[in-house]
C-alpha positions, 0 to 999 in steps of 0.5 A: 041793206041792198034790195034782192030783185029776181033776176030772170034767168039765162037760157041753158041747154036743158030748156032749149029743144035741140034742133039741126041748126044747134047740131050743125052750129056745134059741128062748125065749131068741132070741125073746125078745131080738127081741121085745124088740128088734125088736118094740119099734123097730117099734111106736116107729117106728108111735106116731112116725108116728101123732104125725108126722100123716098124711105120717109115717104114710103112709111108715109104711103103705107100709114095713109093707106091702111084702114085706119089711115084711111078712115082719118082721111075720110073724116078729114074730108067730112069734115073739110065739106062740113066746115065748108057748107056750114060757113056758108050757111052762116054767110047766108045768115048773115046776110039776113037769108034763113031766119025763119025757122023752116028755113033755118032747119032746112038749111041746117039738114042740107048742110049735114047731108051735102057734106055727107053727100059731097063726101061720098062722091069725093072718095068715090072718084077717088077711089074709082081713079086709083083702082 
């Protein structure tokens, strides 16, 4: 008969103390997935109506800017600047910069705060440019 031996067991998220870094590395992931999704079925949906001629495009303009249009867009654009500084992040780390965990938080706070930051300023020209 086989011997039974304790195994150690694995990390899970109950044991671990959540800190930015696994927030941010969470929403890389996230981001990533609705750039990809989201991100795509809006542009689809643009080129389709700038193809369709101006009737196609003019449904396209009056979903894009009415509120809820425009709250996907800015969540697209959080989460365009969010994927971005995070990648960067990440290539840092892989470099071996940031793996003290000062730094790493630090990072990690500068990451969600530049994208929300980058963000707001993004639709704050743009919104400037257009009134």
């Amino acid at each position: 008969m086989a011997v039974v031996r304790d195994r150690p067991i694995s990390p899970h998220l109950t044991i671990w103390r959540w800190g930015p870094h696994m927030v941010v590395s969470i929403l890389h992931r996230i981001t990533g997935a609705g750039l990809s999704i989201v991100g795509l079925a809006a542009l689809t949906w643009w080129l389709m109506a700038i193809a369709g001629g101006a009737d196609a495009y003019a449904t396209f303009a009056k979903a894009a800017t009415h509120w809820f249009g425009t709250l996907i867009f800015i969540g697209l654009t959080w989460a365009f600047f969010q994927h971005l500084f995070s990648g960067i992040r990440h290539l840092l780390t892989d470099t071996g910069m940031g793996f003290e965990l000062r730094a790493n938080r630090a990072g990690a706070i500068a990451t969600i705060l530049g994208s929300i930051l980058a963000t707001v300023i993004a639709w704050a020209y743009w919104l400037g440019a257009f009134a």
